[in-house]
mmCIF file of the N, C-alpha and C atoms, coordinates in Angstrom:
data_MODEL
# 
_entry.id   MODEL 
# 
loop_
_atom_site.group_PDB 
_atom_site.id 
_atom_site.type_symbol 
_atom_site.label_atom_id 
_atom_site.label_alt_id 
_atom_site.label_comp_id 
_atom_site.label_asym_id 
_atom_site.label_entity_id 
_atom_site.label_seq_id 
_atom_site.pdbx_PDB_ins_code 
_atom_site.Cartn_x 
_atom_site.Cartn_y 
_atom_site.Cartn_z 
_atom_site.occupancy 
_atom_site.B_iso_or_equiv 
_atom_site.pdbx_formal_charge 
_atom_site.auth_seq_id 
_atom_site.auth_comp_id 
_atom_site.auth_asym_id 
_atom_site.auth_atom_id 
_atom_site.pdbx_PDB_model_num 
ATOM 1   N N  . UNK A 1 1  ? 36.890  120.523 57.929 1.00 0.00 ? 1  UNK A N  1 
ATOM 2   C CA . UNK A 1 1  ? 35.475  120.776 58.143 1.00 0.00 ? 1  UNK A CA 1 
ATOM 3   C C  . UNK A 1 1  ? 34.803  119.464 58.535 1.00 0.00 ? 1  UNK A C  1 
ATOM 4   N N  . UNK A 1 2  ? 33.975  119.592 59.463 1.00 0.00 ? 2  UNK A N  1 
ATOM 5   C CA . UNK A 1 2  ? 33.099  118.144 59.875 1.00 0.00 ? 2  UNK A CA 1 
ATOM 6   C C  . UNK A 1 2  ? 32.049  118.232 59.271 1.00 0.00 ? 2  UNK A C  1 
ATOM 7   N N  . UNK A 1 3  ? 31.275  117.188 59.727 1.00 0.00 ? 3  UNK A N  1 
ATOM 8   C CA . UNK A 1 3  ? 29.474  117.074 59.538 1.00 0.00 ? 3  UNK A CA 1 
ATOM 9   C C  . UNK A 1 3  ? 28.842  118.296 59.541 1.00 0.00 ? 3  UNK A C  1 
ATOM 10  N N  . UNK A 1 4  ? 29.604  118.404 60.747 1.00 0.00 ? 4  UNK A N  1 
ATOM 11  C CA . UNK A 1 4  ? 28.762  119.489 61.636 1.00 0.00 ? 4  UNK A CA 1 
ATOM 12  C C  . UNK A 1 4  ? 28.958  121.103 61.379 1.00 0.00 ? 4  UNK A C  1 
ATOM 13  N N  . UNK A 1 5  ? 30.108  121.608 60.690 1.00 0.00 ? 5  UNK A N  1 
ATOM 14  C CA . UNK A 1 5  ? 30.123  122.607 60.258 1.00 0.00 ? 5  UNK A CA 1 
ATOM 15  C C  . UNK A 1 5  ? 29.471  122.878 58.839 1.00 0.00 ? 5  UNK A C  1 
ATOM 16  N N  . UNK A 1 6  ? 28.777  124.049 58.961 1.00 0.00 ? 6  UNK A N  1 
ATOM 17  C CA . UNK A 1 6  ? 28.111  124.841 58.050 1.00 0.00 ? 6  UNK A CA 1 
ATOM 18  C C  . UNK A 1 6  ? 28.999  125.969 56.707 1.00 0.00 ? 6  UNK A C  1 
ATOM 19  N N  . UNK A 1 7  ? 28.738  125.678 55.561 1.00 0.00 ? 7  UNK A N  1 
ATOM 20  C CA . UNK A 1 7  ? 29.703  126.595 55.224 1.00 0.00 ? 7  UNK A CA 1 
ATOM 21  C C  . UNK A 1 7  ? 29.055  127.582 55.136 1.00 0.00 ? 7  UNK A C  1 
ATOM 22  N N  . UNK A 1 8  ? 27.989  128.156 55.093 1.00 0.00 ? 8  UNK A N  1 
ATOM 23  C CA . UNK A 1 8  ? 27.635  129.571 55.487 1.00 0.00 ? 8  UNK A CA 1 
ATOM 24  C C  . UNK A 1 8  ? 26.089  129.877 55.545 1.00 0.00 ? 8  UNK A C  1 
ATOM 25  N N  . UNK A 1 9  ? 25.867  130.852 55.402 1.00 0.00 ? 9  UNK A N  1 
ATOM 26  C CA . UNK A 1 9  ? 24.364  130.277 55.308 1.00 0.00 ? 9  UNK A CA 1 
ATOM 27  C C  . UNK A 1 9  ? 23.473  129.736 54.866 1.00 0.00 ? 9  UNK A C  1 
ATOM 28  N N  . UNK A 1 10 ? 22.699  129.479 54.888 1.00 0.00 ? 10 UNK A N  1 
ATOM 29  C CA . UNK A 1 10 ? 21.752  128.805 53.361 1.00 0.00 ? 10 UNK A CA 1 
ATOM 30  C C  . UNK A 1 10 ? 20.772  130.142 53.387 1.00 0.00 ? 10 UNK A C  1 
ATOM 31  N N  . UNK A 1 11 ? 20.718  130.070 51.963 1.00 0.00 ? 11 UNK A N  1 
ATOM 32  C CA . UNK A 1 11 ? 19.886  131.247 51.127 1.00 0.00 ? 11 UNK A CA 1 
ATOM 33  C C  . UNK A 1 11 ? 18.234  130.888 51.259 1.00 0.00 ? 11 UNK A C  1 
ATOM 34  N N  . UNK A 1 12 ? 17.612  131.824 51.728 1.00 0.00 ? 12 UNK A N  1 
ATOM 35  C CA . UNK A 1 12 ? 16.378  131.788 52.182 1.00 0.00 ? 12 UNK A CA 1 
ATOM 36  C C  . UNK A 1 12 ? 15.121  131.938 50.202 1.00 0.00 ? 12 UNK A C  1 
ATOM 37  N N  . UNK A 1 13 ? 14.558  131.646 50.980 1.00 0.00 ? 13 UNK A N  1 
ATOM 38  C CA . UNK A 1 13 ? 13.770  132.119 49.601 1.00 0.00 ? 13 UNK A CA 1 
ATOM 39  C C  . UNK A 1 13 ? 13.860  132.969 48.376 1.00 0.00 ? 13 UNK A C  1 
ATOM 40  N N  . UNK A 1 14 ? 13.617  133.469 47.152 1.00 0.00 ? 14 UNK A N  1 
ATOM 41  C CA . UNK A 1 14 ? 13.747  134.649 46.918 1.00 0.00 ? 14 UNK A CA 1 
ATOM 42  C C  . UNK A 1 14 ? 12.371  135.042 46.348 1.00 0.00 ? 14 UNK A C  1 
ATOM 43  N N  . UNK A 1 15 ? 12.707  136.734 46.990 1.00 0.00 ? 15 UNK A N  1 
ATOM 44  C CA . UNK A 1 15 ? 11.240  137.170 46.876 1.00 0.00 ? 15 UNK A CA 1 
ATOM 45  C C  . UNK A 1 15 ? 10.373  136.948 45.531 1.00 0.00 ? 15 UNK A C  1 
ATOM 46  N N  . UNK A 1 16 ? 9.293   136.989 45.233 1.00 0.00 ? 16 UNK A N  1 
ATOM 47  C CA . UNK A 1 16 ? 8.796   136.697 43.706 1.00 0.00 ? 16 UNK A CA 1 
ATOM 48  C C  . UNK A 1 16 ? 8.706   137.933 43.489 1.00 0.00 ? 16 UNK A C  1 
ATOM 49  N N  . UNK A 1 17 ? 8.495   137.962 41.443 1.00 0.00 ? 17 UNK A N  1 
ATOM 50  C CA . UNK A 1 17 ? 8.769   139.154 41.235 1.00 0.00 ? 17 UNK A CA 1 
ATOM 51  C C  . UNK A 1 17 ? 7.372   139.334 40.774 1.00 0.00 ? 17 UNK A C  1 
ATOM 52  N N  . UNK A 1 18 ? 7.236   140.726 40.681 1.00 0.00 ? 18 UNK A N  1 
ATOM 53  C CA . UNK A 1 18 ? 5.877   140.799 40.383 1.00 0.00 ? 18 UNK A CA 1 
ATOM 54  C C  . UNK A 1 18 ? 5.694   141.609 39.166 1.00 0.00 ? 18 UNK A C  1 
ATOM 55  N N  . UNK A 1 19 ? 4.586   141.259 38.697 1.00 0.00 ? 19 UNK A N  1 
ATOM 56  C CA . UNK A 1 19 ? 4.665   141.146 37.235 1.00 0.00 ? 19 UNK A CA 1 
ATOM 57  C C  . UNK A 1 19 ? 4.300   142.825 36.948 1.00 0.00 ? 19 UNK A C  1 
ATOM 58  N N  . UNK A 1 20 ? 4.796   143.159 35.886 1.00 0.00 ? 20 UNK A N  1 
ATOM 59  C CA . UNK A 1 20 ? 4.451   145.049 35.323 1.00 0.00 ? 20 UNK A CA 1 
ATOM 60  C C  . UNK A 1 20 ? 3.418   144.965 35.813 1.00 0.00 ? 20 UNK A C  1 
ATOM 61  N N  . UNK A 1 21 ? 2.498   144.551 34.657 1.00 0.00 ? 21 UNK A N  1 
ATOM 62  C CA . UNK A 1 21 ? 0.850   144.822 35.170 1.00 0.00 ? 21 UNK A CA 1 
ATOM 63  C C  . UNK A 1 21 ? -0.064  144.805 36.483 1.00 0.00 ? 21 UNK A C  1 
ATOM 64  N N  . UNK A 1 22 ? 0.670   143.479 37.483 1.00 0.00 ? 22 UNK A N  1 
ATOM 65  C CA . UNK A 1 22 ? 0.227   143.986 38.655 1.00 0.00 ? 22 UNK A CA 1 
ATOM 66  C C  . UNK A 1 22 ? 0.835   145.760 39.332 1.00 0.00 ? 22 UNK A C  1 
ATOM 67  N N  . UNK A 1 23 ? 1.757   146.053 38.628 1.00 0.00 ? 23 UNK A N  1 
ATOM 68  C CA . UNK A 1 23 ? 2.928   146.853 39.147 1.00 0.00 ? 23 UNK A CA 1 
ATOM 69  C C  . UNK A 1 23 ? 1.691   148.158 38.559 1.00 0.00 ? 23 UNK A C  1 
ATOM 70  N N  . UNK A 1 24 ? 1.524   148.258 37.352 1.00 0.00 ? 24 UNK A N  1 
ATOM 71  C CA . UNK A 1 24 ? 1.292   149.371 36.998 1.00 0.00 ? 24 UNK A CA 1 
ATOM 72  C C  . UNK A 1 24 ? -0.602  149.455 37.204 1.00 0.00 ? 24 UNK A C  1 
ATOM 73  N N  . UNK A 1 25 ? -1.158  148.506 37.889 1.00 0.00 ? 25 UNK A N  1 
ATOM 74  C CA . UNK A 1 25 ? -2.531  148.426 38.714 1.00 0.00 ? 25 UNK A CA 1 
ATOM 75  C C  . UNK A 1 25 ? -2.667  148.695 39.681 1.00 0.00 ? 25 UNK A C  1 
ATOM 76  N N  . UNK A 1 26 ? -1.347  148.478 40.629 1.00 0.00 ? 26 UNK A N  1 
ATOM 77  C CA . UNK A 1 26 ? -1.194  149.020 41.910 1.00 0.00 ? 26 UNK A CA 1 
ATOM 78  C C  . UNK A 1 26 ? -0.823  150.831 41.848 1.00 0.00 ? 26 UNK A C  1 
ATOM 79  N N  . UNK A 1 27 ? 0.000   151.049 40.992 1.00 0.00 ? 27 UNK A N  1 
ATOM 80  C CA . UNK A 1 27 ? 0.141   152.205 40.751 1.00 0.00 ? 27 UNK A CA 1 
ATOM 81  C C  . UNK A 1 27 ? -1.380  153.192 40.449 1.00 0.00 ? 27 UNK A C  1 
ATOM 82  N N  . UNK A 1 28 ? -2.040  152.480 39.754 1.00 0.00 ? 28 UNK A N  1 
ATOM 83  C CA . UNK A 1 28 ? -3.315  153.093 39.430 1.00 0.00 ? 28 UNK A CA 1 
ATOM 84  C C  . UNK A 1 28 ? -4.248  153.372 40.271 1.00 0.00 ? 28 UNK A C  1 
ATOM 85  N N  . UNK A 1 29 ? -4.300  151.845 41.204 1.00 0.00 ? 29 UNK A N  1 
ATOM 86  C CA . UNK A 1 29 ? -5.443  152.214 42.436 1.00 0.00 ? 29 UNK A CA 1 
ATOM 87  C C  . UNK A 1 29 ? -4.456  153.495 43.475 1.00 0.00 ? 29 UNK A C  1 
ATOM 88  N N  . UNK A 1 30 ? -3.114  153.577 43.369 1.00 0.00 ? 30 UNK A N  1 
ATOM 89  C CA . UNK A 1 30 ? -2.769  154.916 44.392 1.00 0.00 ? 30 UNK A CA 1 
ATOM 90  C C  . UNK A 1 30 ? -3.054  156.037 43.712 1.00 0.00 ? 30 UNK A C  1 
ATOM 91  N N  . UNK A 1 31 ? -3.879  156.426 42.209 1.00 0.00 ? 31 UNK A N  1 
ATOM 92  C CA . UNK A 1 31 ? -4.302  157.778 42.251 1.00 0.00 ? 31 UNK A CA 1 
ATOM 93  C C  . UNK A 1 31 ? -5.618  157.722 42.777 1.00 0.00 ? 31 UNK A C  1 
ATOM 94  N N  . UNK A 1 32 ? -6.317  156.764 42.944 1.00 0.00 ? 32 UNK A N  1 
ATOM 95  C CA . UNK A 1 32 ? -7.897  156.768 43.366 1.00 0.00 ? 32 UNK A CA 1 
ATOM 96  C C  . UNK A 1 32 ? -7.780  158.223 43.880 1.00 0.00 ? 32 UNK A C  1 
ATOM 97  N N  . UNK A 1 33 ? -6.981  158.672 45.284 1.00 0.00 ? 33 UNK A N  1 
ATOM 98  C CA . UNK A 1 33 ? -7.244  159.099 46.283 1.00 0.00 ? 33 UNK A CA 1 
ATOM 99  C C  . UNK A 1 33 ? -7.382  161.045 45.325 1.00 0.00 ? 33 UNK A C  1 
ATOM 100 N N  . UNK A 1 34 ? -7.040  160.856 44.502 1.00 0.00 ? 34 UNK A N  1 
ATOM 101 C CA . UNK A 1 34 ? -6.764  162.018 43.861 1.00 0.00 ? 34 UNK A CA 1 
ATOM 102 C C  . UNK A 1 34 ? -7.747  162.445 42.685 1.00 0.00 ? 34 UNK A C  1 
ATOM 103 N N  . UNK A 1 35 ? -9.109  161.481 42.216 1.00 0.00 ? 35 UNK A N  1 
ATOM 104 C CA . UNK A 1 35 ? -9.763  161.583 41.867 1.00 0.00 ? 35 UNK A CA 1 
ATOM 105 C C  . UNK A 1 35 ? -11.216 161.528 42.231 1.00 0.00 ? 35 UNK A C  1 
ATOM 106 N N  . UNK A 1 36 ? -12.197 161.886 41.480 1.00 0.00 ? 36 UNK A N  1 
ATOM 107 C CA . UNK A 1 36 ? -13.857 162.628 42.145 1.00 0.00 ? 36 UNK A CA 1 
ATOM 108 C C  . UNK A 1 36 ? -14.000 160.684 42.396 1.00 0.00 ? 36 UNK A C  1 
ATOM 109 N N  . UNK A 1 37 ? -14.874 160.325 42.585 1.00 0.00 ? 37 UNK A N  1 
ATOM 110 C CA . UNK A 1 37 ? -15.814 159.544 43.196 1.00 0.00 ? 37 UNK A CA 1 
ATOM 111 C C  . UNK A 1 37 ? -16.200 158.943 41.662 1.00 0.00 ? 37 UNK A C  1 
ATOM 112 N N  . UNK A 1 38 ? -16.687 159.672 40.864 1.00 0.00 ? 38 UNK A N  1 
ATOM 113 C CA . UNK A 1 38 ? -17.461 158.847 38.918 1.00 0.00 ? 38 UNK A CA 1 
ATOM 114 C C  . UNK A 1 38 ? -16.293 159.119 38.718 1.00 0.00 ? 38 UNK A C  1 
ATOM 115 N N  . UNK A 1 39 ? -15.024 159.082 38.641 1.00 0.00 ? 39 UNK A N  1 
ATOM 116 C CA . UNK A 1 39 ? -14.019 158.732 38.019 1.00 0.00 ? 39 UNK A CA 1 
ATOM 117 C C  . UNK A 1 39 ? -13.122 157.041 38.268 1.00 0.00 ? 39 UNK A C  1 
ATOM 118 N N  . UNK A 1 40 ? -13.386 157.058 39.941 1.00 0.00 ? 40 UNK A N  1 
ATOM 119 C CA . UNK A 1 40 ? -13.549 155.329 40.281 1.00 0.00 ? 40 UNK A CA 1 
ATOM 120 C C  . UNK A 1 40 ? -13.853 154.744 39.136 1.00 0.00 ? 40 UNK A C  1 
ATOM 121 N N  . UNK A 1 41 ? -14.507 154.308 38.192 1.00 0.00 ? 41 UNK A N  1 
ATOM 122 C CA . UNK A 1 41 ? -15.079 153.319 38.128 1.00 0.00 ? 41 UNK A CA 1 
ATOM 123 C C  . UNK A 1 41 ? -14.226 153.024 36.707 1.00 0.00 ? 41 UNK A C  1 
ATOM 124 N N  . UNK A 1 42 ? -13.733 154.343 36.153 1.00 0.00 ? 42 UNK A N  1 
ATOM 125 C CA . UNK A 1 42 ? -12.851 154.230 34.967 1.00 0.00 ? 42 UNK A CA 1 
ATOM 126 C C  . UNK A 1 42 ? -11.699 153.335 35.625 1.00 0.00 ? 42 UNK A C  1 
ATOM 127 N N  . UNK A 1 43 ? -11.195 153.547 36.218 1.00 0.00 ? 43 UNK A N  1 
ATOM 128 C CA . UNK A 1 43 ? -9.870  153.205 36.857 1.00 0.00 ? 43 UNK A CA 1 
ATOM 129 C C  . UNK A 1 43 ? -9.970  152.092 37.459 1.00 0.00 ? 43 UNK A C  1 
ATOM 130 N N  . UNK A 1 44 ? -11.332 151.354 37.917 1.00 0.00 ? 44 UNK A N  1 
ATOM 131 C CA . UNK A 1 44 ? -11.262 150.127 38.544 1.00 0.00 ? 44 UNK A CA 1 
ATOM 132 C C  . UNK A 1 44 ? -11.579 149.162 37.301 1.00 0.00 ? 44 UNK A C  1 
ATOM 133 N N  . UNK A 1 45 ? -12.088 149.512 36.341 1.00 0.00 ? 45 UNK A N  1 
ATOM 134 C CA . UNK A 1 45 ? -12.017 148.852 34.772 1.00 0.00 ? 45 UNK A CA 1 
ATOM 135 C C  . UNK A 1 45 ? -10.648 148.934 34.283 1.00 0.00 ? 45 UNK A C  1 
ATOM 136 N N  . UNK A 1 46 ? -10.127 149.866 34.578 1.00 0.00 ? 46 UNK A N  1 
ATOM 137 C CA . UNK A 1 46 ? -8.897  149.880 33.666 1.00 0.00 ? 46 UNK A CA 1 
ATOM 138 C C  . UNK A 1 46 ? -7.653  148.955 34.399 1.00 0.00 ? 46 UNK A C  1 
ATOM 139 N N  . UNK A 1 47 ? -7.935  148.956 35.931 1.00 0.00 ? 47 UNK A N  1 
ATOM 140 C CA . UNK A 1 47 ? -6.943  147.663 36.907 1.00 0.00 ? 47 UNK A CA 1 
ATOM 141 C C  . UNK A 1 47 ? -7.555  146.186 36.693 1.00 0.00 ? 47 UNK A C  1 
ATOM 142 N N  . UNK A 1 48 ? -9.020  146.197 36.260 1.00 0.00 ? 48 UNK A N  1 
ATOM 143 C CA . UNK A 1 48 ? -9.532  144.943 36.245 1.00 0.00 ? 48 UNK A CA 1 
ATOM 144 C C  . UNK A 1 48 ? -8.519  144.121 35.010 1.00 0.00 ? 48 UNK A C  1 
ATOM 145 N N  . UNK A 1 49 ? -8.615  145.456 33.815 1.00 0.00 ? 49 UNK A N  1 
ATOM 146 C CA . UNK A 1 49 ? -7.999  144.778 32.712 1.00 0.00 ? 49 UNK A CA 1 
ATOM 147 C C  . UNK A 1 49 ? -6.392  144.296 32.767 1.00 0.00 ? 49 UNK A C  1 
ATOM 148 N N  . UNK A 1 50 ? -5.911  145.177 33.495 1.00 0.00 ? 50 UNK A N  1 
ATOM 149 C CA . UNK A 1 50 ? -4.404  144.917 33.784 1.00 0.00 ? 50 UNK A CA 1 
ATOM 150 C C  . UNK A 1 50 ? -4.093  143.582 34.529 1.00 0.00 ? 50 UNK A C  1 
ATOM 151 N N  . UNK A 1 51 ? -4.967  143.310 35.275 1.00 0.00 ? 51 UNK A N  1 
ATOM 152 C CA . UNK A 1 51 ? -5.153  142.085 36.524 1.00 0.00 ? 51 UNK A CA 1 
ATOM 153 C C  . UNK A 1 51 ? -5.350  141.203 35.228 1.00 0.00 ? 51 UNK A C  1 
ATOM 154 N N  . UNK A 1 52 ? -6.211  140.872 34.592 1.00 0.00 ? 52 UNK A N  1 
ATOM 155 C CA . UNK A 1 52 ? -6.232  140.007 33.916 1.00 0.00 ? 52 UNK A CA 1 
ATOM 156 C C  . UNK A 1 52 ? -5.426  139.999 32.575 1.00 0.00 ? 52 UNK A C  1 
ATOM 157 N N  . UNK A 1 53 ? -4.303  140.815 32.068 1.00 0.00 ? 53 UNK A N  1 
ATOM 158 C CA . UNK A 1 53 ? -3.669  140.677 31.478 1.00 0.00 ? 53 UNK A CA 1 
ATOM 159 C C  . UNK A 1 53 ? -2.225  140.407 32.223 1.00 0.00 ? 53 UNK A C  1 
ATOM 160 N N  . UNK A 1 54 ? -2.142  140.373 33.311 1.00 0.00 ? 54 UNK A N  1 
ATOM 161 C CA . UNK A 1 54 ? -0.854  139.950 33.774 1.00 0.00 ? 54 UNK A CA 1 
ATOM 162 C C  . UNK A 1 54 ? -1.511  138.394 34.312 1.00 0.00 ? 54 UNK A C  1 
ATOM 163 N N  . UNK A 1 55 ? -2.654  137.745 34.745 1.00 0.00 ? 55 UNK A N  1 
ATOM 164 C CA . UNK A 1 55 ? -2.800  136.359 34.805 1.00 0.00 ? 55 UNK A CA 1 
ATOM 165 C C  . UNK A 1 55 ? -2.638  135.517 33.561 1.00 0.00 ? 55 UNK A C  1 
ATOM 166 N N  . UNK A 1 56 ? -2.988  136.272 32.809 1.00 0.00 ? 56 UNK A N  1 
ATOM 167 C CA . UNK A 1 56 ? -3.222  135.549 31.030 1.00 0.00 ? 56 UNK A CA 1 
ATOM 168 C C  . UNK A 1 56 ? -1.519  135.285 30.806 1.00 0.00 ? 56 UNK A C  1 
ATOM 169 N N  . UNK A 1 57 ? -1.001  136.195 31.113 1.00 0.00 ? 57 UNK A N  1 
ATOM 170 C CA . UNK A 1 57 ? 0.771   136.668 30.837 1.00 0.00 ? 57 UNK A CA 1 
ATOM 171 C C  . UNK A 1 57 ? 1.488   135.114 31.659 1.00 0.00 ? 57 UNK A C  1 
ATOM 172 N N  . UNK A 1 58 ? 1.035   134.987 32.999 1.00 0.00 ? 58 UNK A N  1 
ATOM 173 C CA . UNK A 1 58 ? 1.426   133.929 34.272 1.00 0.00 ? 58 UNK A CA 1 
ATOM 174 C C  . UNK A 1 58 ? 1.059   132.563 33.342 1.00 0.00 ? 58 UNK A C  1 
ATOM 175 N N  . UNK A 1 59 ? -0.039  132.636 32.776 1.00 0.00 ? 59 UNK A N  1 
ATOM 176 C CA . UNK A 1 59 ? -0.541  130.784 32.138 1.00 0.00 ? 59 UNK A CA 1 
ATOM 177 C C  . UNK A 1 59 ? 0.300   130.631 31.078 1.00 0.00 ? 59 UNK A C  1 
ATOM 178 N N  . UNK A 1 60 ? 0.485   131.597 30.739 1.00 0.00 ? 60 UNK A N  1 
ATOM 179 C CA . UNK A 1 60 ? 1.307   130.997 29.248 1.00 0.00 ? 60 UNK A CA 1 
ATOM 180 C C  . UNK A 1 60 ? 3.121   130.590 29.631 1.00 0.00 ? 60 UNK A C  1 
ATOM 181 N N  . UNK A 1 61 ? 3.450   131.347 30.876 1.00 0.00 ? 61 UNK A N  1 
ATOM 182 C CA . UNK A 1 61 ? 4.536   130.495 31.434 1.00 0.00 ? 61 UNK A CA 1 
ATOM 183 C C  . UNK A 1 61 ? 4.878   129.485 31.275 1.00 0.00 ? 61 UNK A C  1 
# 
């Protein structure tokens, strides 16, 4: 093998993982579409809280 040969590829990034709570906020905003309009607002409280319990989760890393 020379300089110049490669032994194979080099490994690119790996994807990040994403945390439950973003997981199960994203899940939440896809029922929006399936609920009235005054039910929004339960559900965008209830992703707010998830959002900030998976950042709180990231600092203590």
């Amino acid at each position: 093998m020379t300089a110049y040969d490669a032994p194979g590829p080099v490994p690119g990034p790996r994807e990040p993982e994403t945390p439950a709570g973003v997981q199960q906020a994203l899940s939440r905003l896809a029922e929006l579409d399936d609920k009235g309009l005054p039910e929004h607002v339960e559900v965008f409280d209830g992703v707010h809280r998830l959002l900030q319990d998976a950042l709180a989760t990231l600092d203590e890393a």
